[in-house]
Steps between C-alpha positions, in 0.01 A plus 500: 500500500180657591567612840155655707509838558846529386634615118597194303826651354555676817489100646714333232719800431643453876417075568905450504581821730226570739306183762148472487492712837760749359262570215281601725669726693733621276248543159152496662422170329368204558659254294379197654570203207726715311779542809755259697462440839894524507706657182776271385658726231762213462264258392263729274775574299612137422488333170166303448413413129539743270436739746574607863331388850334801520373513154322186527357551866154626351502224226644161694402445884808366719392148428486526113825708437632185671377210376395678159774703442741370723585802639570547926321837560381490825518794673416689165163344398166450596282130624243595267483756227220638305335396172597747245485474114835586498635204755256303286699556191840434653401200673323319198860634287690324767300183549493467117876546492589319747272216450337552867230236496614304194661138578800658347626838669780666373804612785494828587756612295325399190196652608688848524637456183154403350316775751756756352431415138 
């Protein structure tokens, strides 16, 4: 997250604790893309791929961790998300894995097991 005006650890070190208008008050930062309307500390911490929600909310949007990952993190993700090399990485590792746009994709369990080598 690359927040404007605001610190982008300062953002993503607080994204499960503090709402985008808590950040404000409470840190001085705007953390507008990198904060959650409403914080659902349930749901970030749920099991989603090899990983958490919350640890996919700046790779995956909402949509993808669900029909990609098949993962229900709303209330801990983001509609979009930005481009990152990072995100770029994990999503071509997943696709490949998973077989995401081949005529043959794998279930999601065998793309974990693939994704986790």
């Amino acid at each position: 997250c690359v927040p404007p005006g605001g610190v982008n650890t300062v953002c993503k070190d607080f994204l499960e604790e503090l709402t985008c208008s808590r950040s404000t008050a409470v840190l001085g930062c705007r953390c507008g893309g990198c904060c959650f309307d409403a914080v659902e500390p349930a749901v970030c911490q749920r099991t989603c791929a090899l990983s958490t929600c919350i640890g996919l909310s700046g790779l995956f949007s909402c949509t993808e961790s669900a029909t990609v990952l098949g993962c229900d993190c709303l209330g801990c993700c983001f509609e979009t998300v930005a481009a990152s090399p990072a995100a770029a990485s994990y999503r071509a590792m997943w696709a490949a894995a998973s077989g995401v746009g081949s005529t043959a994709a794998a279930s999601p369990a065998a793309a974990i097991a693939a994704v986790a080598g």
